[in-house]
C-alpha positions, 0 to 999 in steps of 0.5 A: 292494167286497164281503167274502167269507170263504175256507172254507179256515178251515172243513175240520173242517165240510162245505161246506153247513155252513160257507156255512150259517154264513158266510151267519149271520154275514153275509158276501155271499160265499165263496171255495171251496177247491178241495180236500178236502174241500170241493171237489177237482175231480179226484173231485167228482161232477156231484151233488157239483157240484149239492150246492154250488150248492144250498148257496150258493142256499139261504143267498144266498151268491155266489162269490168266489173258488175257492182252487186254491191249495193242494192237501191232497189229494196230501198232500205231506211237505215243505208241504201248501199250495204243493207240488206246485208249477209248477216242480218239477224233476221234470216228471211232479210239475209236471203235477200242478198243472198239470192241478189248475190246469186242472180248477180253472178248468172247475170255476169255470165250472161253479159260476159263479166269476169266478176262481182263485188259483193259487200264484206258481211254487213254492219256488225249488230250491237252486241254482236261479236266480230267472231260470231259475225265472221261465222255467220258470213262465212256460213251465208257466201259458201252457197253462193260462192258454190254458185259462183264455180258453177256460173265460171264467175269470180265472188270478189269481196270488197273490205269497206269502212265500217263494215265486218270486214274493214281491214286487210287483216280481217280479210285473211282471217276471213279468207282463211275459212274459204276454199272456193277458187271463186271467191277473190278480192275487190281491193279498194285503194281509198278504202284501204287508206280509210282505215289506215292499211297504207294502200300501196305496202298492203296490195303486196300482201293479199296481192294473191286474192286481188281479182279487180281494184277499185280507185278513187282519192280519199281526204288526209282525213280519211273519213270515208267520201270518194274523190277525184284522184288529185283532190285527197291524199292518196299517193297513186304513184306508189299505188301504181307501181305496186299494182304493176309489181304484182304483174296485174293485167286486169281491170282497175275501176275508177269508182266516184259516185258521189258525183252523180250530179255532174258525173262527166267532169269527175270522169275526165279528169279521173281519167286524165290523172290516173293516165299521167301517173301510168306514163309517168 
């Protein structure tokens, strides 16, 4: 497996500076937010575009992974990460992420990224049950993971904590009305752990729909806030070794953007950590 780390740890700096920093530290890869302000597709100019392949020629670095997961730029009052969401009751606020979604996946064909990560359908509404919820999410991605078979880039959804989907078990459901060869799994270990899914004996189970991981330490509490590996209860040994017995090559992104205000110790020591228990 290869350690990337997300720049969504890295908004207070521009994106050549935060990949000139990655690369130092030493990480093989990034993943890139598709967002302001280092990547938001909707105004990211063909020189802008050529600026971020520079950047990552100049400091050897790949990408991972493009993180069209949250989306700062609409600026929404009730969460910048998750809203505008898939299933808004409002259609004409659904088709924003919809076509953000879309833009995402030509923007990761362009830049040469095996994937994006989308969120897993939104706050469900009040009132509103999961079923129909399911149905509406399902109805909203099929266009656009039909836009992803065109473009030759993986649609990975990303179960999270308070979201439609949340658990390993919800996500087979919802895989079941899937079809698309595009659509896949971003599987992240600490929020696996947040909602009780013990990460290393359920990476087996949808072991054939994870396309990436994402890792980070997640408190014995497991209320959800991402942390350096070492500083929450997550057992990483145990995650480790399941990923390698799924015979995964692929990337495993260290995502930590709680710690925007000094974001390079966060990825050193990440880095340092996660490489001891590899080697161990």
């Amino acid at each position: 497996m290869k350690l990337a780390f997300s720049t969504n740890a890295y908004l207070n700096f521009s994106f050549p500076e935060a990949v000139r920093r990655l690369a130092s530290i030493g990480y093989q890869g990034v993943e890139i937010m598709a967002d302001v302000p280092h990547a938001w597709p909707a105004y990211l100019l063909a020189e802008q575009k050529q600026a971020i392949r520079a950047a990552l020629a100049d400091n050897q670095l790949a990408i991972s992974n493009i993180n069209a997961f949250m989306m700062h730029a609409v600026n929404d009052p009730r969460q910048k990460y998750w809203h505008p969401s898939w299933i808004e009751p409002d259609r004409h606020y659904r088709q924003i992420r919809i076509e953000h979604t879309k833009r995402s996946l030509t923007l990761a064909r362009e830049l040469g990224a095996p994937c994006i990560t989308t969120e897993p359908g939104g706050p469900v509404e009040p009132g509103q049950s999961w079923s129909a919820a399911l149905k509406l999410f399902v109805e909203m991605i099929k266009p656009v993971a039909d836009h992803a078979e065109k473009e030759g880039v993986l649609l990975l959804v990303e179960p999270e904590p308070g979201l439609l989907i949340e658990t390993a078990d919800q996500f087979l459901e919802f895989m079941q009305h899937m079809q698309s060869p595009a659509v896949g799994m971003n599987f992240d270990i600490g929020h696996s752990y947040c909602v009780n899914d013990d990460p290393a004996t359920t990476i087996p189970r949808v072991a054939k729909y994870i396309r990436h991981f994402h890792l980070e330490d997640i408190a014995a509490t497991r209320v959800h806030h991402h942390l350096v590996p070492g500083e929450g209860a997550i057992d990483f040994a145990a995650c480790l070794k399941a990923i390698r017995a799924m015979n995964y090559d692929g990337w495993v992104t260290i995502e930590l953007y709680p710690y925007i205000d000094d974001p390079d110790p966060a990825a050193r020591t990440a880095l340092s950590r996660v490489r001891a228990i590899l080697e161990a």
